[in-house]
N, C-alpha and C positions, 0 to 999 in steps of 0.2 A: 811627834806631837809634843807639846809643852804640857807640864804638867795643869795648866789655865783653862789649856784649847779640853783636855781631856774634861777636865773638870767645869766647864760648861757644855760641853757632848751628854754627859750622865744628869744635867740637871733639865737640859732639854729635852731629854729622852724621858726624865722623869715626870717632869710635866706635861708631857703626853700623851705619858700612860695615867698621871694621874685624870686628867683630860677626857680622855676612852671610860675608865670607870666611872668617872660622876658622868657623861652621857650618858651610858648602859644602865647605871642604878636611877635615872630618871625616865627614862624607858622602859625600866622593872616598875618602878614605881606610878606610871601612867596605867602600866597596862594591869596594874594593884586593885587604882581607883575602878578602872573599868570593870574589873570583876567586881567589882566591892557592889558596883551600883546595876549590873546585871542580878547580882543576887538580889538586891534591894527588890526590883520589878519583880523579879519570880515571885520572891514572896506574896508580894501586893497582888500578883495573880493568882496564886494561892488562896489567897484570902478572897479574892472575889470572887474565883470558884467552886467555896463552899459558901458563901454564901448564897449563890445558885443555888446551889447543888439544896440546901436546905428549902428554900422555895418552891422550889419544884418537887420535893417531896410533901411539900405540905400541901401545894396544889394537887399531885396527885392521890394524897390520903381523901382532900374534898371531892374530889369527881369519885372516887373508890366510893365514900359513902354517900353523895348524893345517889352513883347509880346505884346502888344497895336501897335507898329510901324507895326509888321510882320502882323497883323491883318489885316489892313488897306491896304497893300501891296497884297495881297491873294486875 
């Protein structure tokens, strides 16, 4: 091989592999956003399941004291 043939062999190889890694780090980087916006959701269910969670305890405090009133009433 000529020293030409060689020295386009190493730059097509190089940009192949350069090639391979910016596919791979955009593929890391998809599967980045997708965590990123999974976390996002949990959170937001997080959040909307205290704020249940606080409703229903306030609900339950009222039925605790209404049946406590009716009790007393009886």
């Amino acid at each position: 091989m000529d020293e030409w043939e060689i020295l386009l062999f190493v730059c097509i190889v190089g940009m192949g592999l350069l090639a391979t890694i910016a596919f791979l780090f955009g593929k890391i980087g998809d599967l980045w956003l997708a965590v990123a916006d999974l976390q996002d959701d949990q959170q937001g269910v997080v959040r909307d399941l205290m704020a249940l969670k606080t409703e229903v305890d306030a609900m339950a405090a009222r039925e605790a004291e209404r049946l406590k009133k009716e009790g007393k009433n009886l």
